[in-house]
N, C-alpha and C positions, 0 to 999 in steps of 0.2 A: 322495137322501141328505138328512136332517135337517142344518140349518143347524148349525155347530160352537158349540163353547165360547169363549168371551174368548180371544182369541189376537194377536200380531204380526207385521203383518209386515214384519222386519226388513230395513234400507236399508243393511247389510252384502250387498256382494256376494258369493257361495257357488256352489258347485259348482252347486249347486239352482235357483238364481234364474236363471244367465247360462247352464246348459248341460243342465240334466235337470230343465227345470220340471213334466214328467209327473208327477215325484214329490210334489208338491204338494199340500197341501190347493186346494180352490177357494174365492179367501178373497172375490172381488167389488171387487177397486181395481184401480186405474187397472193396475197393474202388481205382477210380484211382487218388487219392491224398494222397496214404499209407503212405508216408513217410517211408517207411521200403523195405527190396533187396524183388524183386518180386518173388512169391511164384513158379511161371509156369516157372522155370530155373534149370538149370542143369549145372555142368564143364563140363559133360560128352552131349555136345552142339553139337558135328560140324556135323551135320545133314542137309539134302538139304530135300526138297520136288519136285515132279516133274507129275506136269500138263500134259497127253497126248491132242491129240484135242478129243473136244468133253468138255473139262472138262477148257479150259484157256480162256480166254477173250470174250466179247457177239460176235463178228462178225467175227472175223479172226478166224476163227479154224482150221486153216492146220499148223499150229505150234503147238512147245512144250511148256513150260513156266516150266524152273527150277528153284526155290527162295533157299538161302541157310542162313545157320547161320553161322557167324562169332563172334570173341571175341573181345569185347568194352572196353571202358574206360581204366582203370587199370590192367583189365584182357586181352584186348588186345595191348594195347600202356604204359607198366608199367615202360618207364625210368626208367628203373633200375640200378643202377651201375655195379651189380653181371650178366648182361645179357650181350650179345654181339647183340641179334638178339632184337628189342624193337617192331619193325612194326610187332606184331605177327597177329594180328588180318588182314593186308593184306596179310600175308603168306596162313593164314587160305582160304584165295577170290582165291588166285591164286592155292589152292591145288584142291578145289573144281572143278575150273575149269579144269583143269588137269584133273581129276574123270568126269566129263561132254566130254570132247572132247574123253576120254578110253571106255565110257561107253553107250554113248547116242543112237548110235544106235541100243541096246540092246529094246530101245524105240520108236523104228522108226524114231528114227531123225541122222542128216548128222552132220558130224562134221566137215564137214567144211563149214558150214553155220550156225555159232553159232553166234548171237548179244547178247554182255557183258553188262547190263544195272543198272544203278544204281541214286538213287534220294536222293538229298541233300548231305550227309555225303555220298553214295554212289555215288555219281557222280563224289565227289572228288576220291573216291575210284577206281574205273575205270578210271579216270584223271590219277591215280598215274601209273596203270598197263600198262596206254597209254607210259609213260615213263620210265617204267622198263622193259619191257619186249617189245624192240621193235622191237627187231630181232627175233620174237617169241610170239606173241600174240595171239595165236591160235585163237580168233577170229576173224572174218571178216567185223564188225561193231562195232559201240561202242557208246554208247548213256549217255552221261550226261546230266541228268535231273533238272536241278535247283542247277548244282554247277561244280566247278573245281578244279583243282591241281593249277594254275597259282599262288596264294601267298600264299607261305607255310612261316609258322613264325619258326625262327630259332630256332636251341636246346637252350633249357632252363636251361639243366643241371639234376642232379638225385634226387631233394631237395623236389620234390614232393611224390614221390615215399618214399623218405627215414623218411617222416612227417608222412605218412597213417601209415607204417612200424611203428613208434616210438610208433604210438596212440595205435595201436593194441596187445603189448606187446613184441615187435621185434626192443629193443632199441638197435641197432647194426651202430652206422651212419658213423663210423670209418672201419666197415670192412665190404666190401659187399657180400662175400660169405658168413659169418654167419647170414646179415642181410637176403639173399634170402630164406637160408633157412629155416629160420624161418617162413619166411611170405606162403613159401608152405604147415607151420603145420596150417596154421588157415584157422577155416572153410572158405568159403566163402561168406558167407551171414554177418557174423562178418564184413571182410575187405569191402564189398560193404555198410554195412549201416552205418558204421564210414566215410569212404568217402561223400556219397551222405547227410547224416545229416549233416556234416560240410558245404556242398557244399550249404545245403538249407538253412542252418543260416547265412549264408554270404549274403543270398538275403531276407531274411524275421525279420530278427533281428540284425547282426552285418554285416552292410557294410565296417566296413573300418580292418574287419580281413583278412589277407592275403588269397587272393584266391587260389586254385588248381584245377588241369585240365587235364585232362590226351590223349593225340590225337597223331595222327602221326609223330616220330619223323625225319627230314632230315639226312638220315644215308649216304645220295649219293648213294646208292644200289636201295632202292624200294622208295624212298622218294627226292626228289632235291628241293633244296634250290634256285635254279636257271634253270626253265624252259627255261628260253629265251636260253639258251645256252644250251640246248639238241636240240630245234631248229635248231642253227648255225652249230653244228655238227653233225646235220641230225639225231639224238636217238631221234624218236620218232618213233611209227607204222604208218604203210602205208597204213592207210585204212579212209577209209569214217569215221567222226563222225555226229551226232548231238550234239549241245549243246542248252537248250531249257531255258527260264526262263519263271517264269508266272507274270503278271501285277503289285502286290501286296502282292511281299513277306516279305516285313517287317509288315506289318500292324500283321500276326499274331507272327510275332518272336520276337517284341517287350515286356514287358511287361505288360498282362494283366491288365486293367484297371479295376482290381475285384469290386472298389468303384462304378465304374460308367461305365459299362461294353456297355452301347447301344451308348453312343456318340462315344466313341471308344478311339483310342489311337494317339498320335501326328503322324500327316500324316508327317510334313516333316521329322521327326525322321525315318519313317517307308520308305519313299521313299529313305534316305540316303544305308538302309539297305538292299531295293531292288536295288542300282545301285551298291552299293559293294560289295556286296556278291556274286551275279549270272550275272546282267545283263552284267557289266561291264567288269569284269575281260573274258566270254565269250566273247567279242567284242576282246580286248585285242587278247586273242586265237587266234580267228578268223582271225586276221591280219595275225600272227604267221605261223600259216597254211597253210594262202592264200601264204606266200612268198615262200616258198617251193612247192607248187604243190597239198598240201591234201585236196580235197574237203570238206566243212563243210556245213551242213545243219542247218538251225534256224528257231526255232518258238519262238511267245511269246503265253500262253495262257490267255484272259480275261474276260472266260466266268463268269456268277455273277448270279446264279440260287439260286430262291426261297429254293428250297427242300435244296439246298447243304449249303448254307449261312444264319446261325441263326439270324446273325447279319448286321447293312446294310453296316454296314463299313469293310466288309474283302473285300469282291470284290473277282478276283481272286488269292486268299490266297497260301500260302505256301503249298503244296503238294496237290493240288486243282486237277489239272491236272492228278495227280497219277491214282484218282478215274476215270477220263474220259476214261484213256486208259486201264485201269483192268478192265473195266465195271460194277465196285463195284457203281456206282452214282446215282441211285436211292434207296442206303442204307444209306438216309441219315437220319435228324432227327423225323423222323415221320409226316415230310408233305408231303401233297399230292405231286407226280411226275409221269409224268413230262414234263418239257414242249418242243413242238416238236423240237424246234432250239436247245435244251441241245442234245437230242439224236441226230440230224445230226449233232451234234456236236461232242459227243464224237464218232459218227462211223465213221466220217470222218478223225479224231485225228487218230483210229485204222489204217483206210489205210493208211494214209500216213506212220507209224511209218512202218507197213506192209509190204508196198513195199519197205522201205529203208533196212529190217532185212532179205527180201529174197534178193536182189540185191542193195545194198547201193551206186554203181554207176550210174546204170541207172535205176532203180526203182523210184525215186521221181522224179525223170525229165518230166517220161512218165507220171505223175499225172501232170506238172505244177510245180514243188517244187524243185529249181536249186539251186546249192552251192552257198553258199553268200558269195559275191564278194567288198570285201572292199575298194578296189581302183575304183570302177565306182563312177560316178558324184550324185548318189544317196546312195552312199555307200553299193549298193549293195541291193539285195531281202530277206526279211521271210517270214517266213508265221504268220498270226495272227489268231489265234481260238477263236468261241464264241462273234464278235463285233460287232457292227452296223447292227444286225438283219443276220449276214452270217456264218455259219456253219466255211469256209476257206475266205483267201484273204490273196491276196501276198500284203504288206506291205514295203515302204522303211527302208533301215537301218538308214538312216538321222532320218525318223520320229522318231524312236524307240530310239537310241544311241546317239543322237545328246549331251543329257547332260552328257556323257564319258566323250566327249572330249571340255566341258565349253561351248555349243553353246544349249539355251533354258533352258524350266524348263523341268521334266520326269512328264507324264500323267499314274498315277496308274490307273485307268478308263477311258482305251478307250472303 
């Protein structure tokens, strides 16, 4: 794997750090609670890596698998005043791909059967591409994995950006050409660990100092402030999605209960954060979609395996999922794996994602696995992974979204 983009790694301790570090980047320090910009980076980042078959996922291998680097934080989203272009880090997703659809057959692969896939902060990210580029999406699929574009939060203005800038010796807040240019003389391991230290003492020592954040700005170009209304004006791509959530994503986004780590964490806190985050705004979508004509695919996953879950309270955790369909899941924490219903588990995950990435319209139908349909008296079909001793099973949307729209409580373990 090519060395990542500017990144930190943060000395908050996380689900991630103290108990599922497999999910990790490989950042090169001492540890992964460094508190310091991670050693295994580079500016000179925008690197892809690319998977032939033989070499991507345990069971589909007649595909490719292209993974790519992009720029984060303040190096890719730096509200700057002195910039015009801020979404750099999605320019970066969309250049790539462009280099993928030029290039891919050089690899045995077709380019016009490319599925665009992204998890979490990627999913929104592919979310955004669904709406910027939709007269032109070069791909034919598009899979968001535990997130979307649906609520983007408004500009916030350049006051973050012009704060890092002050700390780092680029006290310029009055004129933003001389403040930019300053901030491209400093290293940057400098600007990443003045941000991310500040960022960890707001959580670890001083809650009530002003926060900073650095993410996607709504420029109306590659970012909107108002999805519903790309909708109405039909600016969206014409292709099949999925949008997927898993049972149990707040339990790990919450913050870790380092004191008392085996009880766990406030389940209703944690369920607020899996119905707003993923589940819900996905349904949301979904209607969206349905009203114009775009077929949408839905799963939830809930599987809850010994080897994958240290703990008994994540259940099926925030990027849980990830592991079942890269077939990384018996790397997990040194227990014994694994057990037979996780692997017809995650092989069955593989096909179905499989058939939707060779033909996104008729591929999951011919498995069983039909657009979810919002206006039926059940609100429609998903699929569910991993529950009640079953590999698959088509699930209603009533069961699953009912708490969206104020009707029951949400079951993080079904």
């Amino acid at each position: 794997m090519p060395p990542a983009c500017p990144q930190y790694v943060s000395a908050i301790p996380s689900i991630w750090n103290q108990q599922i570090p497999q999910y990790l980047q490989v950042w090169g320090n001492a540890n992964n609670s460094a508190g310091e910009s991670a050693v295994f980076t580079t500016e000179d980042c925008l690197k892809l890596a690319i998977w032939t078959p033989g070499n991507a996922t345990s069971s589909t291998q007649s595909h490719i698998v292209v993974t790519i680097n992009y720029r984060m934080n303040i190096m890719g989203f730096p509200n700057a005043a002195g910039l015009y272009d801020q979404n750099l880090g999605l320019m970066d997703q969309r250049l790539a791909l462009e280099w993928v659809r030029d290039n891919i057959n050089y690899f045995g692969g077709d380019a016009s059967r490319i599925m665009i896939w992204g998890q979490s902060s990627g999913a929104v990210s592919v979310d955004y591409a669904n709406y910027a580029y939709w007269d032109d999406p070069i791909a034919h699929a598009i899979f968001a994995e535990s997130g979307d574009a649906l609520n983007t939060a408004p500009w916030a203005g350049n006051s973050n950006f012009t704060f890092v800038a002050q700390n780092v010796g680029c006290d310029y807040p009055t004129n933003a050409s001389a403040e930019l240019d300053c901030m491209r003389s400093v290293s940057y391991p400098k600007i990443i660990d003045f941000m991310g230290q500040y960022q960890d003492n707001s959580t670890l020592n001083n809650p009530a100092q002003p926060a900073i954040s650095f993410g996607a700005v709504p420029d109306e170009r590659l970012v909107f402030e108002n999805v519903t209304e790309r909708y109405a004006m039909g600016f969206v791509s014409k292709v099949p999605m999925i949008y997927s959530s898993v049972a149990n994503e707040g339990g790990s986004l919450q913050r870790y209960p380092v004191n008392d780590p085996y009880n766990g964490t406030n389940q209703t806190a944690a369920n607020a954060i899996t119905t707003g985050f993923a589940l819900c705004p996905a349904a949301d979508t979904t209607k969206l979609r349905h009203s114009i004509g775009l077929p949408t695919y839905r799963y939830q996953y809930a599987g809850n395996w010994t080897n994958q879950d240290p703990l008994p309270w994540m259940g099926a955790f925030h990027s849980s999922d990830l592991a079942m369909l890269m077939g990384s899941y018996p790397d997990g924490n040194g227990r014994p794996c694994c057990e037979p219903l996780e692997v017809e588990t995650a092989n069955a995950m593989q096909d179905y994602v499989y058939s939707f990435m060779v033909d996104p319209w008729d591929g999951p139908p011919s498995m069983g696995w039909y657009p979810m349909d919002p206006t039926a008296a059940d609100w429609g079909q998903m699929l569910r992974f991993g529950a009640d001793g079953k590999a698959a099973q088509n699930v209603t949307g009533f069961e699953v979204e009912a708490v969206c729209y104020g009707q029951g409580t949400y079951n993080p373990f079904p």
